[in-house]
C-alpha positions as CSV (number, residue, x, y, z in Angstrom):
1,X,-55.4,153.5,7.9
2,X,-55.6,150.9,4.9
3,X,-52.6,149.0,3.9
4,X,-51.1,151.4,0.9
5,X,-51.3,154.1,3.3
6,X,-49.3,151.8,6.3
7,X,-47.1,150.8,3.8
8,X,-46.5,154.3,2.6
9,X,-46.2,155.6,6.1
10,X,-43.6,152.9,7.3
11,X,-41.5,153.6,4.0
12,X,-41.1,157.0,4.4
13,X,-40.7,156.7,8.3
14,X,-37.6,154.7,7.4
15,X,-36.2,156.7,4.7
16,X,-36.5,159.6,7.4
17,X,-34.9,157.5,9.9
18,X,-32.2,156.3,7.4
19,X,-31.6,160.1,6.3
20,X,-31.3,161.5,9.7
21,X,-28.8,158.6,10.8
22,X,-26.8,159.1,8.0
23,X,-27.1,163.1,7.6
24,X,-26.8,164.3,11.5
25,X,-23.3,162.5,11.8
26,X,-22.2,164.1,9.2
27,X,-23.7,167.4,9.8
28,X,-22.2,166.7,13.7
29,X,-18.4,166.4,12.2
30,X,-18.7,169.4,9.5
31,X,-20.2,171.7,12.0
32,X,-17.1,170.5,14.5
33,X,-14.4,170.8,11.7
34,X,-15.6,174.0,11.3
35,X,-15.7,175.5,14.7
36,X,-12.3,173.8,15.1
37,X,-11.2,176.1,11.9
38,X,-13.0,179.1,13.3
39,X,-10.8,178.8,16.3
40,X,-7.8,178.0,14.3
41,X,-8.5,181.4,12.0
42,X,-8.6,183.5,15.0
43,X,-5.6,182.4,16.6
44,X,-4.0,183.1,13.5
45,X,-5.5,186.3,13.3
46,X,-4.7,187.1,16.9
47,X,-1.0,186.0,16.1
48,X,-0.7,188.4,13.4
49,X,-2.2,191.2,15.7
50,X,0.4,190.8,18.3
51,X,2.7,190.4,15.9
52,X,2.3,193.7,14.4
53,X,2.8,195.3,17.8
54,X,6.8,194.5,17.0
55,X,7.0,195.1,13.7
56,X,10.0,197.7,14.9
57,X,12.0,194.5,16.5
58,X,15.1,193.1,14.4
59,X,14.9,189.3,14.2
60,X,18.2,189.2,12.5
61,X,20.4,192.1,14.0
62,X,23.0,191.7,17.2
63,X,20.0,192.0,19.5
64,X,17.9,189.9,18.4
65,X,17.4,187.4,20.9
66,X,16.5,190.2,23.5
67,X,13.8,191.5,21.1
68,X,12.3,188.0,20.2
69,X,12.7,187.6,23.9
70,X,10.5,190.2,24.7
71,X,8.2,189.3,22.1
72,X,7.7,186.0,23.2
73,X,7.0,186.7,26.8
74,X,4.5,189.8,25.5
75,X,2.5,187.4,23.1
76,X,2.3,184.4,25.8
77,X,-0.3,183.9,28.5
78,X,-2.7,185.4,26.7
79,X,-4.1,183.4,23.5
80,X,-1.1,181.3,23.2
81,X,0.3,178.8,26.0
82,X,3.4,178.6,23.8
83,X,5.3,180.6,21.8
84,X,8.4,180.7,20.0
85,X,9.9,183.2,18.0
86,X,12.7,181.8,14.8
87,X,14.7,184.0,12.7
88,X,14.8,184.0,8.8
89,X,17.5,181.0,8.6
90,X,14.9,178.7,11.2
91,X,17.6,179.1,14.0
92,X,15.1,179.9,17.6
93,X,15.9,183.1,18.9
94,X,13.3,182.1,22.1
95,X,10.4,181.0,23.3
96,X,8.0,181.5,25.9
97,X,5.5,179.3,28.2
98,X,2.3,179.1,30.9
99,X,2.3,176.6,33.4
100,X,0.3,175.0,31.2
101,X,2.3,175.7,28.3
102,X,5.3,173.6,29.8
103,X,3.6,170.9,31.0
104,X,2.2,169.6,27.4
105,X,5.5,170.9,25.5
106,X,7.4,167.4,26.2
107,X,4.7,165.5,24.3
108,X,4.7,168.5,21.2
109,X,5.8,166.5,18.2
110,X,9.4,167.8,17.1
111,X,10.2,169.1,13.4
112,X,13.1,170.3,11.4
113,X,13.9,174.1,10.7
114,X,11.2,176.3,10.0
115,X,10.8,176.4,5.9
116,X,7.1,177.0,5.3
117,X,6.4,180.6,3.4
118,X,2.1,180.0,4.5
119,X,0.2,179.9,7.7
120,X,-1.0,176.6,8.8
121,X,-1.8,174.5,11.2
122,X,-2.2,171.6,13.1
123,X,-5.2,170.1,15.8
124,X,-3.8,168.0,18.1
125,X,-5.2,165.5,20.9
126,X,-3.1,164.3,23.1
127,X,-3.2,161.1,25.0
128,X,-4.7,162.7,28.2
129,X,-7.7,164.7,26.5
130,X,-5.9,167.6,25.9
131,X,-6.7,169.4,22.8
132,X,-4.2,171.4,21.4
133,X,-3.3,174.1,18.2
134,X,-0.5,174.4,16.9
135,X,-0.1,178.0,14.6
136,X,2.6,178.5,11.9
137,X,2.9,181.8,11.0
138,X,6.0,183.1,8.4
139,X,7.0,187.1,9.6
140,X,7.5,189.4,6.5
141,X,9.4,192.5,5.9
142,X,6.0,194.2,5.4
143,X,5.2,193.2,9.1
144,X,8.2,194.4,10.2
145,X,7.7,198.2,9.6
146,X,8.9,198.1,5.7
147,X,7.3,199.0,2.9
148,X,4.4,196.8,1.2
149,X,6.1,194.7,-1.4
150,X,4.8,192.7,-4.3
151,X,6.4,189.3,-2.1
152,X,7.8,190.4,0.6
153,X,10.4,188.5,2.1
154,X,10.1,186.4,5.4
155,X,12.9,187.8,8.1
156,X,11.4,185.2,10.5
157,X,8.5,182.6,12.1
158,X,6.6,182.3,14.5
159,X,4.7,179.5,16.6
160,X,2.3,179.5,18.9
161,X,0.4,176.3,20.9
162,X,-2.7,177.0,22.2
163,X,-4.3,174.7,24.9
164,X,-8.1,174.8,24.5
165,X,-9.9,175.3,27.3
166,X,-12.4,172.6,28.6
167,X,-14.7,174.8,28.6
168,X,-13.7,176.0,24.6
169,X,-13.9,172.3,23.7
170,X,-17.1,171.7,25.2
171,X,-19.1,174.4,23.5
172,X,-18.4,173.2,20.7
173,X,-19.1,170.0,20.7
174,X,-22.5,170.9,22.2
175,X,-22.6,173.4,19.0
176,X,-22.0,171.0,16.8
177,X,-24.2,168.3,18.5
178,X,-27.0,171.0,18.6
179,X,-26.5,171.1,14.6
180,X,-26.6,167.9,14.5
181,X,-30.2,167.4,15.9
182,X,-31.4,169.8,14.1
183,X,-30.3,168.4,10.9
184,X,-32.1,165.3,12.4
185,X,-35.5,166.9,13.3
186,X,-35.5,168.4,9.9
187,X,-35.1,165.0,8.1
188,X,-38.1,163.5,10.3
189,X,-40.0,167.0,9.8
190,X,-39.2,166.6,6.2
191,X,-40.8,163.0,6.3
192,X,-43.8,163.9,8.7
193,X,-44.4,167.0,6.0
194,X,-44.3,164.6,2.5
195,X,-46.3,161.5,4.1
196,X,-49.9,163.4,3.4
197,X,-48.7,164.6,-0.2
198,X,-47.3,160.6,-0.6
199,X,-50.9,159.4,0.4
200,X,-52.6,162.0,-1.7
201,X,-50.5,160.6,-4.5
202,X,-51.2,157.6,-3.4
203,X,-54.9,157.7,-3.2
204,X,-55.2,159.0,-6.8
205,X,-53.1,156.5,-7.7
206,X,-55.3,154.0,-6.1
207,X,-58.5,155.2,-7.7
208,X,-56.7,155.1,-10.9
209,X,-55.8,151.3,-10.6
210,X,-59.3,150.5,-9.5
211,X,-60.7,152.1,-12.3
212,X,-58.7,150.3,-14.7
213,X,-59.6,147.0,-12.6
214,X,-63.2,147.8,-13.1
215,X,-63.1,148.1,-16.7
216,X,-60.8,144.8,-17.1
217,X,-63.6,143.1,-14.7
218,X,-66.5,144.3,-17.0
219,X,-64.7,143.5,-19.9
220,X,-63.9,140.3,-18.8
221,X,-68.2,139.7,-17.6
222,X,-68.8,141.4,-21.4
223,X,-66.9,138.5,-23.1
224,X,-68.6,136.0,-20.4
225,X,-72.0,137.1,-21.1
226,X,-71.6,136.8,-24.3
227,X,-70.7,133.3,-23.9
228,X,-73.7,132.6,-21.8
229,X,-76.0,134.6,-24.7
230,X,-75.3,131.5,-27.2
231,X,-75.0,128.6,-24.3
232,X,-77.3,129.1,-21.7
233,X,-75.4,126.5,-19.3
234,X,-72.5,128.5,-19.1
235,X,-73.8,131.3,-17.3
236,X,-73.6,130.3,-13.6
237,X,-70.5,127.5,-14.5
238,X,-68.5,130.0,-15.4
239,X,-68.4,132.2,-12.3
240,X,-68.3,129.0,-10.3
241,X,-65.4,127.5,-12.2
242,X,-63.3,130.2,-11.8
243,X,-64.0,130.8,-8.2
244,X,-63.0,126.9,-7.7
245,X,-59.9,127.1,-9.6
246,X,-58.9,130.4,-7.4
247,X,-59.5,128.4,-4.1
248,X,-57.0,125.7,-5.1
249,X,-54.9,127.6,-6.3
250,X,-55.0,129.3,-2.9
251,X,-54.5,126.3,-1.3
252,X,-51.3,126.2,-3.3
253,X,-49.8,129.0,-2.7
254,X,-50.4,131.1,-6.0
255,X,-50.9,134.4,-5.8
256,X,-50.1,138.0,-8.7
257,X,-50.1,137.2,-12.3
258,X,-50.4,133.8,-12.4
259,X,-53.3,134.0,-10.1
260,X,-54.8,136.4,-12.0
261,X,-54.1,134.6,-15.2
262,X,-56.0,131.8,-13.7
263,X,-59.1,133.8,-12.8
264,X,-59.3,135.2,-15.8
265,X,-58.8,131.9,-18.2
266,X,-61.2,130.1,-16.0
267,X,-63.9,132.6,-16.0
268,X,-63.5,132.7,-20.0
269,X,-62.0,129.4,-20.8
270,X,-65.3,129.0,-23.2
271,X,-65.1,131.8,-24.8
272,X,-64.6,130.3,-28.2
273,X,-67.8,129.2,-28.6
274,X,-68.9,132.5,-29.4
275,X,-66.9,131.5,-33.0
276,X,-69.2,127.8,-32.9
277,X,-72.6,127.7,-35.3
278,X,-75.5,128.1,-33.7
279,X,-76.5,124.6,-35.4
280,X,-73.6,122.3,-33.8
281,X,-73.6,124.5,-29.8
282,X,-77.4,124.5,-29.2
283,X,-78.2,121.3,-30.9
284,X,-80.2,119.2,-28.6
285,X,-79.0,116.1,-29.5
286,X,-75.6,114.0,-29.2
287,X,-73.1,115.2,-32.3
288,X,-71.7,113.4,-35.0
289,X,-67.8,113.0,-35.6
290,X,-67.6,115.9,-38.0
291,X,-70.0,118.3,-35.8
292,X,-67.6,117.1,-33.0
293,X,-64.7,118.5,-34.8
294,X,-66.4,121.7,-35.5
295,X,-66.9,122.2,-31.5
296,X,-63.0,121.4,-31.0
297,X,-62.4,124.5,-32.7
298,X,-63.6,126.5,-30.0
299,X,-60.1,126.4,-27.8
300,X,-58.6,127.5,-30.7
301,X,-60.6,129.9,-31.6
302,X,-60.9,131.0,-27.8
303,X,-57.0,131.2,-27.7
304,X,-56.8,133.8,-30.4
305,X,-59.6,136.0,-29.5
306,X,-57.7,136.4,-26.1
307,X,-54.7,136.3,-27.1
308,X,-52.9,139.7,-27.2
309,X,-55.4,141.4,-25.3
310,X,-53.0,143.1,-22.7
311,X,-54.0,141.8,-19.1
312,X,-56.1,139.2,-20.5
313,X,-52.8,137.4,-22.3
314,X,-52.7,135.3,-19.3
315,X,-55.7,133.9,-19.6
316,X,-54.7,131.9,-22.9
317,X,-52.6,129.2,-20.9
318,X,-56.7,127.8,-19.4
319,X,-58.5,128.8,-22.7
320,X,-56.1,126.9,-25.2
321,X,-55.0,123.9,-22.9
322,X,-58.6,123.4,-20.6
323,X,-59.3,120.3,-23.1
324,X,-55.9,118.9,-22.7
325,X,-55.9,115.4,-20.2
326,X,-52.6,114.2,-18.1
327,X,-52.9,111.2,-20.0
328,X,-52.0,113.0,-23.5
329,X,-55.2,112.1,-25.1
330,X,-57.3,115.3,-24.6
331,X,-57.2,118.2,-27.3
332,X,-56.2,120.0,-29.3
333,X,-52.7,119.5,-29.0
334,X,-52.6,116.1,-27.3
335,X,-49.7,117.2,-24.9
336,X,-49.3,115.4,-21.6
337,X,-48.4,115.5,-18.0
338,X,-46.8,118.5,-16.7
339,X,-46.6,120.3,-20.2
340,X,-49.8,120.9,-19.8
341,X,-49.7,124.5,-17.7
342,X,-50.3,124.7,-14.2
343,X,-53.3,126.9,-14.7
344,X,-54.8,124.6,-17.1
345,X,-54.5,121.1,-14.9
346,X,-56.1,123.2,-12.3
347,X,-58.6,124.3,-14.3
348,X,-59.7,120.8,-15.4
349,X,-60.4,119.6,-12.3
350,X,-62.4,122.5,-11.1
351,X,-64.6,122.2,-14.6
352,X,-65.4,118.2,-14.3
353,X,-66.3,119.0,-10.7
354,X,-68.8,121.6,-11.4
355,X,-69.7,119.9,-14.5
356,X,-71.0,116.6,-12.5
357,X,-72.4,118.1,-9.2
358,X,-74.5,121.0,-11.2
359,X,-77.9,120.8,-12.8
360,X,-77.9,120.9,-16.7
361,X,-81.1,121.0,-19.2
362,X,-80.0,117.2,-20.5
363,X,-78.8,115.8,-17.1
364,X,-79.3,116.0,-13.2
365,X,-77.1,117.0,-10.4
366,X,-74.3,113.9,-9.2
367,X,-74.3,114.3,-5.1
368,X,-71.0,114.5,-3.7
369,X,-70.0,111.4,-2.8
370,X,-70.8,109.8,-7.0
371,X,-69.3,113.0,-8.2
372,X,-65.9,112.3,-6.1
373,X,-65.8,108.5,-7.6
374,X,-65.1,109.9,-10.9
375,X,-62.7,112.7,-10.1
376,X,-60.8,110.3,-7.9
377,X,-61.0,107.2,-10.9
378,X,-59.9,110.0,-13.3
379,X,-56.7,111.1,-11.4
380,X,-53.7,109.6,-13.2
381,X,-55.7,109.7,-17.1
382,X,-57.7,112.5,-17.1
383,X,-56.2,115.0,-13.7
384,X,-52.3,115.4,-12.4
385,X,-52.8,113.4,-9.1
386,X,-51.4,116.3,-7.3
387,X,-53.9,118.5,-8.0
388,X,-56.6,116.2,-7.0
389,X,-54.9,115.2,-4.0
390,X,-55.0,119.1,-3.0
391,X,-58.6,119.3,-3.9
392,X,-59.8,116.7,-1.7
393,X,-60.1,118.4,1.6
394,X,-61.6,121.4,0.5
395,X,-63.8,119.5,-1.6
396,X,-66.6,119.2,0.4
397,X,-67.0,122.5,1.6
398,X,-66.9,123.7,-2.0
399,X,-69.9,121.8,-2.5
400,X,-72.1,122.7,0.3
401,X,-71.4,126.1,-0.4
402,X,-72.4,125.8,-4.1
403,X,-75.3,124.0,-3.8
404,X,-78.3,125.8,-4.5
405,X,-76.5,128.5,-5.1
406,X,-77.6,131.2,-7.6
407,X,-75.5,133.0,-10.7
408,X,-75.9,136.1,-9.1
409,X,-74.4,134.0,-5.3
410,X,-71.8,132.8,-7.4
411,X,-71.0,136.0,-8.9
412,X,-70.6,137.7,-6.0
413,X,-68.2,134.5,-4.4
414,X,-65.6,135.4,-7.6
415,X,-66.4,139.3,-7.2
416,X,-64.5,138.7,-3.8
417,X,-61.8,136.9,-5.1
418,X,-61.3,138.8,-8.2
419,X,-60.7,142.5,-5.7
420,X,-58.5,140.5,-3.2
421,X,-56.1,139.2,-5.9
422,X,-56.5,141.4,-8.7
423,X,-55.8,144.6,-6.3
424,X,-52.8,142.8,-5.1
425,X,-50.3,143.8,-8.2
């Protein structure tokens, strides 16, 4: 498994994970709240059933404590563990309990007269476990035997506490937990089923990138071969430069854009001269003040053929300052110190260095050791000291490993470097 697809997998094993934490709680309460209401319903049902059974009973006549009496000790002991029977002014005709009825009634919460016109209810725990529902159910004329009226008037109430069962309260709390996990297998099902469709996206969308990378990498070698078509010494120098200013920039941390940026703008920090006469880059000879100023132009010209050219917009920060020296007295703009970029000080030192320890048609190779005297005497005036101080260590090793080593060696070096950073974004 490659990174994207690790990456990918992780992500969407948390989102599941995230999902199911937040989703199986809440699935755990609503399937609770409504078993709770189920139970509620039927014991409001079931009050209203044996309810019906004394519709003939007169809850406001002479004898109507004796019939709510009777009613009371009918309708407890089965679904109710309490009940109490109230006539139409709130005053209780009687009431009826279970043992265990009577032993939770001293910690009932009290309440005025009996005013409501709705059934209702309440779910109560009490401090030793127990859970309790409490039933308020308004009697009716219509209930009582009479006729069915438009709004019938209440002639009395009726409340009824229920004791839940252990049992009762068990189930359904399993119930609910058992919705609960099933809520939570489906949001890791859910994950485990989009992770191949994520990495299918993400494989086309991999390709995709590459593709574009390819065709900015072989635009970027277009432009550079075209450099190397009018100056034959730039070939090789520029895949080497830009795989020198890569490995201290490394070294110093630098990594996305700017990295990329840097690759780019080193590998085509020439690419102005393509704008030079043929006259004034290949002459063989040393050139004279104005022919000199005619080969200045090339940073400027180099700046504007990359500049806004998308991904290669970076690259402008080498191209247009790669001439500039710490000291201020480089070109074209004469600027100094750390106004010159970041990319562009690293640059310089990279170019100088390849520059002195390379073979040229009018010179021979500098070995290490001469070509280090000069970078080290040119820190301060021609380098930012920090950069050379970074350079030093790896120094060497850069130039065993470039020695001898071909354009097509040195291609391949920056090849590397260009996938590992250039795939990064």
């Amino acid at each position: 498994m490659n990174a994207s697809k690790r990456r990918a997998a992780w992500r969407i094993a948390a989102v599941s994970i995230l999902l199911a934490s937040l989703a199986s709680p809440l699935a755990w309460w609503v399937a609770r709240e409504n078993a709770e209401a189920g139970t509620v319903s039927l014991a409001v049902e079931e009050s209203g059933r044996l309810l019906h059974h004394f519709d003939a009973i007169d809850l406001n006549g002479p004898s109507a404590d004796q019939h709510a009496t009777a009613a009371a000790k009918m309708i407890v002991g089965g679904l109710f563990d309490i009940a109490e029977i109230y006539d139409s002014r709130g005053r209780k005709l009687a009431e009826a309990f279970t043992a265990q009825g009577q032993a939770v009634e001293p910690s009932l919460p009290k309440h005025g007269t009996p005013t409501y016109t709705t059934e209702s209810y309440e779910s109560l725990r009490l401090a030793g476990g127990s859970w309790l529902l409490r039933v308020f159910v308004p009697l009716h004329a219509a209930t009582q035997g009479a006729g069915v009226a438009s709004d019938p008037p209440i002639t009395g109430y009726f409340e009824g506490v229920r004791v839940v069962p252990a049992w009762q309260h068990e189930q359904l709390y399993a119930s609910s937990l058992t919705v609960a996990l099933m809520v939570c297998l489906a949001s890791l099902l859910c994950g485990l089923a989009l992770y191949p469709v994520v990495v299918s996206l993400a494989t086309e969308n991999e390709k995709k990138a590459r593709e574009i990378l390819d065709s900015h990498i072989s635009m970027m070698e277009a432009l550079g071969r075209a450099i190397a078509k009018r100056d034959s010494d730039t070939g090789a120098h520029n895949y080497r430069v830009a795989w020198i200013s890569a490995r201290i920039a490394e070294s110093m941390g630098i990594k996305g854009n700017a990295m990329q940026a840097l690759i780019a703008g080193s590998f085509l920090h020439d690419v102005g001269k393509i704008g030079i006469p043929d006259s004034i880059l290949l002459k063989p000879g040393k050139l004279d003040a104005a022919e000199w100023d005619v080969m200045r132009t090339h940073v400027t010209q180099g700046s504007e053929i990359v500049m806004g050219m998308g991904w290669l917009d970076g690259a402008q920060a080498v191209v247009a300052a790669h001439h500039e020296k710490w000291d201020g007295s480089g070109y074209p703009c004469q600027i100094a110190g750390e106004s010159i970029p970041l990319a562009a000080r690293i640059f310089a030192v990279a170019d100088v260095f390849d520059a002195l320890c390379s073979r040229r048609p009018y010179k021979e190779p500098l070995g290490f050791d001469a070509t280090m005297v000069i970078v080290e005497r040119d820190a301060g005036s021609h380098f930012d000291p920090s950069i050379v101080a970074r350079f030093r260590p790896m120094a060497r090793p850069i130039f065993e490993r470039l020695a001898q080593c071909s354009e097509a060696e040195a291609r391949e070096l920056l090849r590397q470097l260009v996938l590992k950073h250039f795939s990064q974004s």
